[in-house]
C-alpha positions as CSV (number, residue, x, y, z in Angstrom):
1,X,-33.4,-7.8,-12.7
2,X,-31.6,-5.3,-10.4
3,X,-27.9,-5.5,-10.7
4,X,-25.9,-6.9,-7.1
5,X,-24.8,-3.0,-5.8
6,X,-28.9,-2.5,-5.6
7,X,-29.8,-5.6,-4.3
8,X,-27.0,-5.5,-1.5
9,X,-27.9,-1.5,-0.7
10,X,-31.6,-2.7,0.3
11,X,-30.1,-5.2,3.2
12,X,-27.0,-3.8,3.6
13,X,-25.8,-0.1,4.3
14,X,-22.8,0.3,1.5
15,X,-20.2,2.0,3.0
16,X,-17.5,3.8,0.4
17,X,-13.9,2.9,1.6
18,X,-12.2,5.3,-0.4
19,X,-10.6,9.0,0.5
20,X,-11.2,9.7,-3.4
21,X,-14.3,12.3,-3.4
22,X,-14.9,11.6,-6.9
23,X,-14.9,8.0,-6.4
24,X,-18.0,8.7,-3.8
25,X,-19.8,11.2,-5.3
26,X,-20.0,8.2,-8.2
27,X,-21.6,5.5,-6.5
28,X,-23.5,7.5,-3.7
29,X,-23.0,5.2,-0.9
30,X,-25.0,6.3,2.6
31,X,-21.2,6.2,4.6
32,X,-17.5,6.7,3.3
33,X,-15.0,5.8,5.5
34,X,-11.5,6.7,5.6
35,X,-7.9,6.3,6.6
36,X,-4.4,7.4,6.6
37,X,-3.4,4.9,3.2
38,X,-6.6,6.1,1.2
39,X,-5.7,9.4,2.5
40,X,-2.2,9.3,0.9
41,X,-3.7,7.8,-2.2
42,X,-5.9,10.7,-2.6
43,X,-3.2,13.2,-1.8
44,X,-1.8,12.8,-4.8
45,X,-4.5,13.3,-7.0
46,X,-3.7,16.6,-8.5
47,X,-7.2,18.0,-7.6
48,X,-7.3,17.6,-4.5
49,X,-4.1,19.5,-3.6
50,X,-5.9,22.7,-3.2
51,X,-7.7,20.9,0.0
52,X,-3.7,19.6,1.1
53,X,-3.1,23.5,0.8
54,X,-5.9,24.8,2.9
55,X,-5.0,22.0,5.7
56,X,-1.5,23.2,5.6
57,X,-2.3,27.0,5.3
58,X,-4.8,26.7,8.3
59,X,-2.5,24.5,10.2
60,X,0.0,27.2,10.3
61,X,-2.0,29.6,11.0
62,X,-3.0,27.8,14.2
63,X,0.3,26.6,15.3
64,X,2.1,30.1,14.8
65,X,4.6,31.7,12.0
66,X,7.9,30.7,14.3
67,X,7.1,27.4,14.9
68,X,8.8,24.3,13.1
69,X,7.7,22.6,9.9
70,X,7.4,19.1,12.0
71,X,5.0,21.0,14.0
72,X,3.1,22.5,11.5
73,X,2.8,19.4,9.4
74,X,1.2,17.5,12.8
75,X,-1.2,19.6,12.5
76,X,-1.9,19.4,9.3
77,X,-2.9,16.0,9.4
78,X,-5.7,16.3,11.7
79,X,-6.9,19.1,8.9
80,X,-6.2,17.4,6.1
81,X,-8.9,13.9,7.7
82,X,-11.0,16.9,8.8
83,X,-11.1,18.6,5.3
84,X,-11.7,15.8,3.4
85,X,-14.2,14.2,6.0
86,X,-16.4,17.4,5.1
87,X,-16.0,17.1,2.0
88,X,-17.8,13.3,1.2
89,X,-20.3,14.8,4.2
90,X,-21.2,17.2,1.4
91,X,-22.0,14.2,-0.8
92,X,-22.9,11.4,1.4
93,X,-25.8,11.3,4.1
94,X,-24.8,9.7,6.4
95,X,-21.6,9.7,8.1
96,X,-18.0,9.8,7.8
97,X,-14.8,7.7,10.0
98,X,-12.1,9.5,10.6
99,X,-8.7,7.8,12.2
100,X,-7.1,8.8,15.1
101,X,-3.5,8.3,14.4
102,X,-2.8,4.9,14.5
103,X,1.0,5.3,16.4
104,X,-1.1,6.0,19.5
105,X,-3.0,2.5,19.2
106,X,-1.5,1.6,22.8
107,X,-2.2,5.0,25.2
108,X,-5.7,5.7,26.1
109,X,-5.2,9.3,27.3
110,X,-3.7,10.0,24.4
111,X,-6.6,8.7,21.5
112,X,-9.0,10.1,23.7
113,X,-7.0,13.7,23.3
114,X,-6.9,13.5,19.6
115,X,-10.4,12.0,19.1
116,X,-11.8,15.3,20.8
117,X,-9.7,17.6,18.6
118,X,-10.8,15.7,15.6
119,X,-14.7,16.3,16.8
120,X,-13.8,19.8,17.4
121,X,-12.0,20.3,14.1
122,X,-15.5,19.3,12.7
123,X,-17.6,21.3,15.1
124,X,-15.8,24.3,13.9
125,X,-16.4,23.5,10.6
126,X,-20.2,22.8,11.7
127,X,-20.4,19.3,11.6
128,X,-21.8,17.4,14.3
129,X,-21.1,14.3,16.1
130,X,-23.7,12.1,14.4
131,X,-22.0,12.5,11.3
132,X,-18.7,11.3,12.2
133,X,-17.5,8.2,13.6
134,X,-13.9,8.2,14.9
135,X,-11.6,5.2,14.1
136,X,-9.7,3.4,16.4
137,X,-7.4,0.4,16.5
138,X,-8.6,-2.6,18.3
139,X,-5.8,-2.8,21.2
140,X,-7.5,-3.4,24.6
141,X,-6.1,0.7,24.8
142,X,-7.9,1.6,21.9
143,X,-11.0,0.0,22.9
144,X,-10.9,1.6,26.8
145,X,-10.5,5.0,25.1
146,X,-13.5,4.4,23.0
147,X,-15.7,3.5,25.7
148,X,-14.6,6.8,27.5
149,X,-15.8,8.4,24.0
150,X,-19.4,6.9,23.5
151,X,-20.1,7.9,27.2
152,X,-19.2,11.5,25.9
153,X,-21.5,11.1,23.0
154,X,-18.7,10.9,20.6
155,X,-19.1,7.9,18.3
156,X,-16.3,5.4,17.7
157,X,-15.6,2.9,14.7
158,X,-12.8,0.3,15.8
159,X,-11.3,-0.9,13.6
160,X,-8.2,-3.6,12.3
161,X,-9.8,-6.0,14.0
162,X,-9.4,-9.5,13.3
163,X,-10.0,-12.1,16.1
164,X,-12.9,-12.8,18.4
165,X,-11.9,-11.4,21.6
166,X,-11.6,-8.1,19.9
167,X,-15.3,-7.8,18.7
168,X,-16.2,-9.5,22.5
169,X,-14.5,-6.4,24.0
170,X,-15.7,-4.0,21.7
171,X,-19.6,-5.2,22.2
172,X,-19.2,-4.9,26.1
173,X,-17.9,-1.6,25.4
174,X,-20.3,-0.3,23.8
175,X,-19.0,1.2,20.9
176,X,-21.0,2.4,18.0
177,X,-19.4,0.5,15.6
178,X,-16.7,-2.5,14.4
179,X,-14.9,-3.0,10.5
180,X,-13.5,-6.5,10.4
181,X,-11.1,-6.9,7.9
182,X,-12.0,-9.8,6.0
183,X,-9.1,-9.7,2.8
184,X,-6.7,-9.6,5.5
185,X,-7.5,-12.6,7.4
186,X,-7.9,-14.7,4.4
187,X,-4.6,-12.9,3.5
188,X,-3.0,-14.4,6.5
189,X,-4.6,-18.0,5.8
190,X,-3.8,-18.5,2.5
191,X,-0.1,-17.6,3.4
192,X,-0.5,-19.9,6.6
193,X,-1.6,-22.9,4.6
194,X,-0.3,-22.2,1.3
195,X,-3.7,-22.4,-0.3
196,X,-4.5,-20.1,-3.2
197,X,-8.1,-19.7,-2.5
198,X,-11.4,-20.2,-0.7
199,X,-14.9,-21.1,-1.3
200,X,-17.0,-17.9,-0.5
201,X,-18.7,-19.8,2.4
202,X,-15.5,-21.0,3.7
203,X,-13.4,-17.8,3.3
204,X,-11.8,-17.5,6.9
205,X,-12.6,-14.1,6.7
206,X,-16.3,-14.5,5.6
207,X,-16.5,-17.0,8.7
208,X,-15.2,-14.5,11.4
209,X,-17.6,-11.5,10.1
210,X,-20.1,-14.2,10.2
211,X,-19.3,-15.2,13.7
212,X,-19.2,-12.0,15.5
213,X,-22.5,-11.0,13.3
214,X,-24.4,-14.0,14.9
215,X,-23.1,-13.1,18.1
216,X,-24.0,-9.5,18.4
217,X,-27.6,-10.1,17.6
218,X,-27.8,-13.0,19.7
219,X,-26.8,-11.6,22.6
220,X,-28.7,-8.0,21.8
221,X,-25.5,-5.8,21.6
222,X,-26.3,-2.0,19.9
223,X,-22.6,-2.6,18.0
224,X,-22.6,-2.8,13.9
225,X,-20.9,-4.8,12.2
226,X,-19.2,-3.6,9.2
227,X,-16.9,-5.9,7.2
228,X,-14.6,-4.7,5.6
229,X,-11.1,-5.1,3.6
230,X,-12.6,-7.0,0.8
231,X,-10.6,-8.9,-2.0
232,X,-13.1,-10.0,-4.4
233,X,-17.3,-10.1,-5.0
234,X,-17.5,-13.3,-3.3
235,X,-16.9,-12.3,-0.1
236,X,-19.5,-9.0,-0.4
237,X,-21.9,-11.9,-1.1
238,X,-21.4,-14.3,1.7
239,X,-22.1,-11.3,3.8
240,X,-25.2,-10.0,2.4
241,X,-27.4,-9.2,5.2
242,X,-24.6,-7.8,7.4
243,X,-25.2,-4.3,9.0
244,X,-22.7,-2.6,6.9
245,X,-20.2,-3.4,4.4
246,X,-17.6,-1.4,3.4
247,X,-16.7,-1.6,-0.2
248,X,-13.5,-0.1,-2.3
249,X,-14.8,1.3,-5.8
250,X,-13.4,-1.3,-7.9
251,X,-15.7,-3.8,-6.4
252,X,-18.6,-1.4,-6.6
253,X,-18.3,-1.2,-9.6
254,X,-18.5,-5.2,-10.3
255,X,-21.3,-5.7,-8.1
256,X,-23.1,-2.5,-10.4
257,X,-22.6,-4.1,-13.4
258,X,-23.3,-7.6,-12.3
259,X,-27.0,-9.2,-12.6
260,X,-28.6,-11.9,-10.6
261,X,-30.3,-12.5,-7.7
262,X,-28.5,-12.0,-4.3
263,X,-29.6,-14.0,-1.5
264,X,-29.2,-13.0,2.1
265,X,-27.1,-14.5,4.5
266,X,-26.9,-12.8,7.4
267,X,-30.4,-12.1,9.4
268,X,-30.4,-9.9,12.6
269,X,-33.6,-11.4,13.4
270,X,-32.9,-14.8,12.9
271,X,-28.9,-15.3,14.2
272,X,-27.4,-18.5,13.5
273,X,-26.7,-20.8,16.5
274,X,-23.2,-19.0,18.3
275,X,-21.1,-20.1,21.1
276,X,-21.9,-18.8,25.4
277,X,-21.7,-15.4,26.1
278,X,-18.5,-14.2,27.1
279,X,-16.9,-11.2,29.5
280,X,-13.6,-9.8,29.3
281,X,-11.3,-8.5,31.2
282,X,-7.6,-7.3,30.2
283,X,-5.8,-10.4,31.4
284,X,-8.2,-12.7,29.5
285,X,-8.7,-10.4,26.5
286,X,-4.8,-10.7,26.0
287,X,-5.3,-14.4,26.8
288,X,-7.7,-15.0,23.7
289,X,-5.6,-12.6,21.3
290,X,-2.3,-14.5,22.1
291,X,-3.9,-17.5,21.5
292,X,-5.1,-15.9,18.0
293,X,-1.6,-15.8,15.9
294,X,-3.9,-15.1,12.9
295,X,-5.6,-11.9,14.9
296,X,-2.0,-10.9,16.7
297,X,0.0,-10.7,13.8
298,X,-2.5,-8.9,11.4
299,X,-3.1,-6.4,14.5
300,X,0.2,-5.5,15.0
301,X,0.8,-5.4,10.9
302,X,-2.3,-3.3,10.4
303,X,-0.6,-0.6,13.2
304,X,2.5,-0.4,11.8
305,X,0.9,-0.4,8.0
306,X,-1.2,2.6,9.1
307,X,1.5,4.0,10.9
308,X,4.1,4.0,7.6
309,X,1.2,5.6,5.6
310,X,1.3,8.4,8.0
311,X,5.2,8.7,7.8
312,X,4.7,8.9,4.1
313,X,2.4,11.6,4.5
314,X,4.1,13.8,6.5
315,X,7.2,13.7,4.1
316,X,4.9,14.4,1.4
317,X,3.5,17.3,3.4
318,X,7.1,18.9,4.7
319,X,7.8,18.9,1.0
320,X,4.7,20.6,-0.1
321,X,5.0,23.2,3.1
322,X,8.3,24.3,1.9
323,X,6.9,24.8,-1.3
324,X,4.1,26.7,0.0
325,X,6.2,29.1,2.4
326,X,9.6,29.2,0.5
327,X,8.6,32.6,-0.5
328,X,7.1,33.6,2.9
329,X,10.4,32.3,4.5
330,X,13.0,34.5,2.6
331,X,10.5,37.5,3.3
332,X,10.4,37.1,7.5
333,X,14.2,35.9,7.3
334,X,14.9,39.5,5.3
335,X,12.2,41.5,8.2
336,X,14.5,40.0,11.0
337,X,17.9,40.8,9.8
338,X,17.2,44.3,8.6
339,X,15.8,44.6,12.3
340,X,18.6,43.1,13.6
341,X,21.3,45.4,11.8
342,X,18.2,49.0,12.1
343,X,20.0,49.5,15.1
344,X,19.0,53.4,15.8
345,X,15.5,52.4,14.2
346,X,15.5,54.9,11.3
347,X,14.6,52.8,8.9
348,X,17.5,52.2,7.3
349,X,21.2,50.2,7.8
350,X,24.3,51.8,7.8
351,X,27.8,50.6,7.2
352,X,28.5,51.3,10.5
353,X,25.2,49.7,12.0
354,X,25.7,46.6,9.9
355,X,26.9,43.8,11.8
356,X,27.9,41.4,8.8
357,X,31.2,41.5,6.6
358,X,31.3,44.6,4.3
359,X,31.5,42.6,1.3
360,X,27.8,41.0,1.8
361,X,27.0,45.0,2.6
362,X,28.3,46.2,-0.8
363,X,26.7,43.2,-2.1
364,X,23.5,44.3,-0.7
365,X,24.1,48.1,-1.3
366,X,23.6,48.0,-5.1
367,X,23.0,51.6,-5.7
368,X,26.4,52.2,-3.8
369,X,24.9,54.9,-1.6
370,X,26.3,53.5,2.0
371,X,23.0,52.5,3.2
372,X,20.6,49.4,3.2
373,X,16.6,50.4,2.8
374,X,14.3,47.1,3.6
375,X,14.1,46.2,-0.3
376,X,17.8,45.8,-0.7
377,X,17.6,43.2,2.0
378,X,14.5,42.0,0.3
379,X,16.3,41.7,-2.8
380,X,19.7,40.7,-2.0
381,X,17.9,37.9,-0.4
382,X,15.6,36.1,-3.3
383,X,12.6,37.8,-2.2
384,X,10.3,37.0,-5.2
385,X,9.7,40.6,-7.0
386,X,5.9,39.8,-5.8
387,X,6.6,40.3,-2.4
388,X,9.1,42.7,-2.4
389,X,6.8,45.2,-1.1
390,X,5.4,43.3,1.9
């Protein structure tokens, strides 16, 4: 008998939700998705630096050699998700997400600027638009931004989304795709109540995928439905059936090495009974969420999760920048002040030109002739012997 990952793959399009290129290349799933706390994971695997290097090499080179590191390591994130979304494209068929990042969850203009120069980060890499699917909180901004997108043709996965009136809005949208989180709703429930566990059927979060599944193909909406956030097997199997699922590694693995026969529950051709059709608008889309204290707090949790992730990044990425151009800075600090004190342009500094103290002169002038050449800057400076002729 085929083992559960098979089974599930021929209902169900397996999603990898892992930034871990390894990780994908091992199961071979159709889709990876991705975002900023796999991303940091992954950044510290010690072979994918090289790829953290490119993204912060290129990023400079875009943003200009006088600009700050702040600025440099902003656009190295949008790199470093481009980078390592063309990398899984090399092993997976299908496509990749991509976040936008999630401290703009609440301005429109503003994910719709960064979701085009995510697409146009791939385009130059020559990756088209059906491959990639950009990520989106579910905020009523998030959601209006995403509309704007699929009527450009760019694609739009929205995800942290957790109550009803989310998935409603998303549907009317029309946006390629949805990721409920199902770990963290039964996250929330089992702290609410103070249970320690669920029944697959009854998992809260198995219930919500299942009720938003039954709706879309009720009503004929084009959205998939990927669940995703999984904390154990059970809840993969509750949802066989569903569009997508999105699945970390670890519980790839358990469903590969797991035999048995896996029974579908979810049918897009035969929906389960669902409630009237609804329509949205802002005021009643707040309405519904406010009403949701399960779907409010996880919303605003998953924003400022993702958001910390990104923080974390960008430390790690300062720090690894100042690696990378601690060299490079000593050399253009040691070009500007010999051009500062060259003052006749002759190539070369006199005591008289020199506009520091004379003891960091002599200090400089180690061969005591009264004049500074470019390499006793260089030197007296810490420029590595390597670049001392640069």
């Amino acid at each position: 008998m085929a083992n559960l990952l098979d089974q599930l793959a021929a209902m169900t399009v397996v999603v990898a939700d892992t930034g871990d290129i390894d990780a994908i290349r091992q199961f071979t799933p159709r889709d990876a998705t991705t975002n900023p706390s796999l991303i940091l994971a992954a950044a510290q695997i010690p072979s994918y630096q090289p790829l953290i290097d490119e993204a912060l090499k290129g990023a400079r080179a875009v943003i200009g050699l006088e600009a700050p590191a702040e600025q440099v390591v902003l656009e190295a994130l949008d790199e470093i998700s481009v980078i390592f979304g063309t990398e899984i494209l090399k092993i997976v068929p299908g496509r990749v997400s991509t976040e936008v990042d999630a401290r703009l969850s609440y301005d429109t203009e503003a994910t719709i600027a960064k979701a085009r120069k995510l697409i146009g980060l791939y385009a130059d890499r020559g990756v088209g638009r059906d491959r990639v699917l950009i990520k989106i909180a579910s905020t009523w901004e998030g959601i209006r931004a995403a509309e704007q997108l699929e009527r450009e043709g760019i694609h739009c996965n929205l995800t942290l989304l957790f109550g009803f009136a989310q998935a409603v809005a998303c549907a009317e949208a029309g946006v390629t795709l949805i990721s409920p989180f199902v770990g963290r709703i039964l996250d929330w429930y089992k702290k609410s109540t103070g249970r320690a566990s669920y029944p697959g059927p009854e998992d809260p979060g198995v219930v919500s995928v299942s009720q938003i599944f039954n709706y879309y193909k009720t009503y004929g909406y084009k959205t998939e439905v990927m669940g995703a956030s999984f904390r154990n097997v059970e809840e993969i199997i509750e949802l066989a059936g569903c569009d997508l699922l999105t699945i970390a590694p670890a519980l790839m693995d358990q469903l590969r090495s797991t035999e048995g026969e896996l029974v579908r529950k979810l049918n897009s051709f035969d929906p389960a009974p669902t409630e009237a059709q609804l329509q949205l608008d802002a005021a009643s889309f707040a309405a519904m969420l406010a009403a949701d204290p399960m779907a409010s707090e996880k919303l605003d949790e998953g924003i400022r999760g993702f958001s910390k992730a990104i923080e974390t990044l960008e430390a790690q990425l300062a720090h690894r920048l100042a690696e990378l151009e601690g060299a490079a800075a000593f050399q253009h600090a040691a070009q500007e002040i010999f051009l500062l004190n060259d003052l006749d342009g002759d190539g070369c500094i006199t005591r008289e030109e020199w506009l520091g103290s004379d003891a960091v002169f002599d200090a400089l002038d180690t061969d005591h002739d009264g004049r500074l050449l470019p390499a006793d800057v260089r030197g007296g400076l810490g420029v590595p012997l390597a670049l001392q002729g640069v």
